[in-house]
N, C-alpha and C positions, 0 to 999 in steps of 0.2 A: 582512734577518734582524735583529730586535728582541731581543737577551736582557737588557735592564733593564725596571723593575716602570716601568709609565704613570701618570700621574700621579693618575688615581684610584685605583691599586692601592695605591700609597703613601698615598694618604690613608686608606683603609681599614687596612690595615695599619698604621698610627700610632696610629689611633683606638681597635683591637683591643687593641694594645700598653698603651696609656694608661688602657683598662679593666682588664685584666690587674694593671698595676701599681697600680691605685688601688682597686677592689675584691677582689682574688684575692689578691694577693704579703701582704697585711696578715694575711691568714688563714691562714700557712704555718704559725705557731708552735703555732697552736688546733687547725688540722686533725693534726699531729703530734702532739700531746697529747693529743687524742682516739682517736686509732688504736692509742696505745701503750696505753690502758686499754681497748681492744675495741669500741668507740664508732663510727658512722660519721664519717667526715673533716668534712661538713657534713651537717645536717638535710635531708631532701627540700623540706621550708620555706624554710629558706633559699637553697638551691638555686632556690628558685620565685624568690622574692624577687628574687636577683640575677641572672634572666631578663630578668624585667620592667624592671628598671633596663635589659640591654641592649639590650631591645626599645623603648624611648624614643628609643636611637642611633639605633635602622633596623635591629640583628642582632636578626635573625627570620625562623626558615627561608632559611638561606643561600642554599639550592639548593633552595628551593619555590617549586613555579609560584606565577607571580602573581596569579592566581586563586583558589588557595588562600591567599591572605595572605603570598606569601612573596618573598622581596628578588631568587631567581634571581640570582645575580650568577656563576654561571659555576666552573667547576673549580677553574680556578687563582687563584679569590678563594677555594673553598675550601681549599685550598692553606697560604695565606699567612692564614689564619685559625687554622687548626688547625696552624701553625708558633704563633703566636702565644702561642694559647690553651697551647701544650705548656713556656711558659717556666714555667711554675707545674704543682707536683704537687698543685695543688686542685682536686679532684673535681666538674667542668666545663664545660659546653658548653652555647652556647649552642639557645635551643627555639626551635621553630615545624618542628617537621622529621619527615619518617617515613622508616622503610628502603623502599630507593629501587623495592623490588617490590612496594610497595602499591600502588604507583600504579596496578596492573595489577588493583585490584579492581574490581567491576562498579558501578551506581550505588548500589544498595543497601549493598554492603559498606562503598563510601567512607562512605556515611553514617554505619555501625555502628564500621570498624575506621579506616580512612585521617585522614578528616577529625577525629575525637576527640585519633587521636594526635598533630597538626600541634598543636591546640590545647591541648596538654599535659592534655588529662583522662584519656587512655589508656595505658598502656606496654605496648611489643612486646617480644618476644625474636625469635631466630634460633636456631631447635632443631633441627638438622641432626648432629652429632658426637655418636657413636655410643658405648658401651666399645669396641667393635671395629670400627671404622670413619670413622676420623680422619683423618687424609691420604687416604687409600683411601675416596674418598667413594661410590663405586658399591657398597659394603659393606652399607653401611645395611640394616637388617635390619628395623625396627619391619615391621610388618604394620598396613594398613587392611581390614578384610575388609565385603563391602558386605550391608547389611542392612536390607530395606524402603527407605527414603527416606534412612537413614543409613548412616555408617560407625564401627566400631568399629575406634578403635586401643588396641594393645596391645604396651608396649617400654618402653625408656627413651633418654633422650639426655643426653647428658653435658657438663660445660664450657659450660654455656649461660649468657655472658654476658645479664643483666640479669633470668636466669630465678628470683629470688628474688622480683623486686619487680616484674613482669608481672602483669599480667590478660588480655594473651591473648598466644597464641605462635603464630609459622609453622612449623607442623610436619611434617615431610616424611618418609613412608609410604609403602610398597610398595603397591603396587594392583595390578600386573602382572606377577607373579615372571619368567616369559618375557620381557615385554619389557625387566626391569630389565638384562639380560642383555646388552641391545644400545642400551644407553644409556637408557631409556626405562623404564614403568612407575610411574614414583615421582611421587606428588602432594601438594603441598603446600596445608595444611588449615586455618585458619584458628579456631584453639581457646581458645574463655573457659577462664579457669581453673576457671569454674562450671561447668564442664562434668563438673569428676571430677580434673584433671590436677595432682598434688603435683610439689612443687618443695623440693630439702633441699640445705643450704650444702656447699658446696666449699672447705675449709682451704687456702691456699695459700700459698708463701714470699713471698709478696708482700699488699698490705693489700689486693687485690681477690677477691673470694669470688664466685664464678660456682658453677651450679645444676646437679643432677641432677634430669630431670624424670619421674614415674612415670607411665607412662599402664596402668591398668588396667578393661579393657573403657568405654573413654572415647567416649560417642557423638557424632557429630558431625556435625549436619545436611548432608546435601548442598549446601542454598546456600554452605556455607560452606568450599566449595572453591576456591582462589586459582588465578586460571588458568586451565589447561585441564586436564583429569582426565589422569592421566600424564605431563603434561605438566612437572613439577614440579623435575625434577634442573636442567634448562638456569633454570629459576630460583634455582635452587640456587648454579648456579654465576657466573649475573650478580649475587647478592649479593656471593659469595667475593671475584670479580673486582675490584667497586668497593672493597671496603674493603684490599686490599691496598697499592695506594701511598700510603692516609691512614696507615699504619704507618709509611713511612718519613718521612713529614710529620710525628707524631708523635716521630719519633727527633730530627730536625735542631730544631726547638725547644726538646726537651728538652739536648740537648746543645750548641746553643748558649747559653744562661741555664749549664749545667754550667760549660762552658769559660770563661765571663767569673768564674765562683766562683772560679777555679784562679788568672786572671789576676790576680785582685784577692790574690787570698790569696799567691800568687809574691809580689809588690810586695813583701809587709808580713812575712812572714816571715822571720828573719832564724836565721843557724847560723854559726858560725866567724867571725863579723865582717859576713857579708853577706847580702841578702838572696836566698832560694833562684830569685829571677830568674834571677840573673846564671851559675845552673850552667847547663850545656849539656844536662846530663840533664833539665833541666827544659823548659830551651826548646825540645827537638827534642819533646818530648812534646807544647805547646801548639801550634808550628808543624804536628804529623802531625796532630795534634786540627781544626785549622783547616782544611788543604786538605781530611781526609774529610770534614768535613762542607761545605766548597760543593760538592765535586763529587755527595753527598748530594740535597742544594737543588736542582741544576740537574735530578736524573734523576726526582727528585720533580717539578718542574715543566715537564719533557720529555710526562710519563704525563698531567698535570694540562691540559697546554693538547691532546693528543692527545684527549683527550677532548669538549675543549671545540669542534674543529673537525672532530666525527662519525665520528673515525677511530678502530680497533682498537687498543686501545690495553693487552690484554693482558700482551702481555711486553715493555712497558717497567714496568707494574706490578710485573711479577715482578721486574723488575730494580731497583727503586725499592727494593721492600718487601727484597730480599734484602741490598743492599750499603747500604741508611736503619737496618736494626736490626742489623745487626753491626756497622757505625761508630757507632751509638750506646752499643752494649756495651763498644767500645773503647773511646772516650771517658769515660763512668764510670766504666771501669778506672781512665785515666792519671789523670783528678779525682780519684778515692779516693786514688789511689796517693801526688801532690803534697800531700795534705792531712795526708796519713800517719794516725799514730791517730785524730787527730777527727774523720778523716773515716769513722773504722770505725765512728763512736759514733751512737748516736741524738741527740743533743745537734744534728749537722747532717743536711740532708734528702738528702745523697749515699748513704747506706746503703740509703734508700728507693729513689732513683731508682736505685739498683744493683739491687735487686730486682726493679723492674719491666719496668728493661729487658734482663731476661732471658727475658722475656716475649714480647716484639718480635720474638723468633726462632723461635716454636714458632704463637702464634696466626695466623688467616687462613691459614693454608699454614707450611710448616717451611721452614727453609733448603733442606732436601734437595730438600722438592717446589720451589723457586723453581727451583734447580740443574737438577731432570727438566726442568721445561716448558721455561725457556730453552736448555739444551741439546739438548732434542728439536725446537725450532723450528728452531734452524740447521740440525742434521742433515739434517730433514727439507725443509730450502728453505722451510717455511714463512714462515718473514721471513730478509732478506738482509740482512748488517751495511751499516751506515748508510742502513739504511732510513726512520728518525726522521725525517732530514733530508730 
């Protein structure tokens, strides 16, 4: 049993870092300054811009087949990529990539939806969350109703990250009110925005604005059904699935970059003669900071290499995503807390990443639903403790 990184993980990981800090960390002060006057953090331009720079490294589609132009390098390099990229609150990631249910489109689609978006000329959303049908994902209410060679949908969907700046969305329909009943019915549709479908900003306590999307009598050809017709929830829920333990890969980066802010800032602050190192209240804060987040890291890359050797890897996601974004809440805490007032102030990026990672607990699934599946698996014998291993 192997749990340190191989030596090519390491060097990826170095090389991610060393972008990170030489293109991203320079742009903390500007992307701050922009958001404080309503601005985005950075341009879609230059966002392109510093693709292409790391698409000159080899970061290009992480985890796109190689056929598609993409590096494939496996889970747990995405993993340790998206640790990386999480040490910086600049708005991020690298391109060549598509959500991972395109894949499932037919060769005509890949031409129209798949393959555009790998090459950054296209942008997707994920339009599944409801007003009433959030957690409760068998809720889902939209209506497709079938007419001649198309379908008209008619609803809305809510919380739809990137549904502002889309040009077309997976959007997921009732087509079978009976069978939606027994898991089944629901199809996922494959819609231009030219098609009819408005999209209006979502205010939130944090600098990210995700979309309400309107569909009224929105037609939408039958080729442009993703899938199999009803078949649509069970992809619904293999999106849900994957992007869950990148949430807690997201926590452990962002709060490891936090906890070195705390460490450095302990050092140099000083109160009554000394510096607030040396109090105990301080240190037992950076020491609990420390061990949550490796044990964080290790369940994150538990879910990351399970994946990578074809196995269910379910609900150690859930257990990634549930105990990656509540240690990183904490963490933020105890940082604000050691910084004291500056760190309440916009002046430092702590108040920001205090905001968003409040976020970390509600998106992809809520704490509660992490809590239901994992504690409905054991009950149910579904998976047996230490089963991982």
């Amino acid at each position: 049993m192997h749990l340190r990184l191989n030596e090519e993980q390491k060097m990826i990981q170095k090389t991610v870092r060393k972008f990170v800090e030489k293109e991203l960390m320079p742009l903390e002060t500007e992307v701050l300054r922009n958001e404080r006057e309503g601005r985005p953090g950075i341009t879609p331009e230059h966002k392109k811009e510093l693709q292409l720079k790391a698409k000159k490294l080899g970061f290009w589609g992480i985890n796109t087949p190689e056929e598609y132009g993409g590096a494939n390098l496996g889970q747990m390099m995405q993993a340790i990529v998206v640790m990386e990229l999480a040490r910086t609150f600049v708005p991020f990631q690298f391109g060549g990539f598509a959500d991972n249910i395109l894949y499932y489109c037919n060769e005509e689609q890949k031409k129209k939806y798949l393959i555009p978006t790998i090459n950054g000329e296209r942008i997707s959303c994920f339009a599944f969350t409801e007003p009433g049908a959030g957690s409760d994902t068998r809720r889902i209410s939209m209506r497709a109703e079938k007419d001649g060679n198309e379908w008209v949908l008619n609803g809305e969907k809510v919380f739809i990250t990137n549904g502002n700046e889309a040009d077309f969305a997976m959007v997921f329909a009732v087509t079978d009110k009976e069978r939606q009943a027994k898991g089944g019915g629901v199809t996922c549709f494959l819609v231009d925005r030219d098609m009819g479908w408005k999209s209006e900003y979502i205010h939130t306590m944090g600098e990210w604005g995700p979309a309400s999307l309107i569909f009224e009598n929105v037609r939408v050809p039958e080729e442009n059904i993703l899938g199999e017709l009803h078949g649509g929830y069970q992809l619904g829920l293999e999106w849900i699935g994957f992007a869950r333990w990148i949430v807690g890969a997201r926590a452990v980066g962002a709060a490891e970059r936090l906890l070195q802010m705390a460490i450095d800032y302990a050092k140099q602050r000083v109160t009554f003669g000394q510096p607030i190192a040396e109090r105990q209240a301080i240190q037992w804060m950076i020491a609990d900071s420390a061990v949550e987040i490796e044990a964080a890291k290790w369940l994150v890359f538990n879910a990351a290499w399970m994946l990578d050797q074809g196995m269910d890897n379910r609900h150690y996601a859930s257990m990634a995503k549930l105990f990656g974004a509540n240690m990183g809440n904490r963490v933020v805490d105890r940082v604000l807390q050691i910084h004291g007032g500056m760190g309440y102030t916009k002046e430092l990026p702590i108040e920001r990443w205090y905001r968003e990672a409040r976020l970390w607990r509600i998106y992809d699934g809520t704490d509660e639903i992490q809590r239901l599946i994992i504690a409905r698996n054991l009950l149910k014998g579904y998976v047996k403790l230490g089963e991982s291993l």
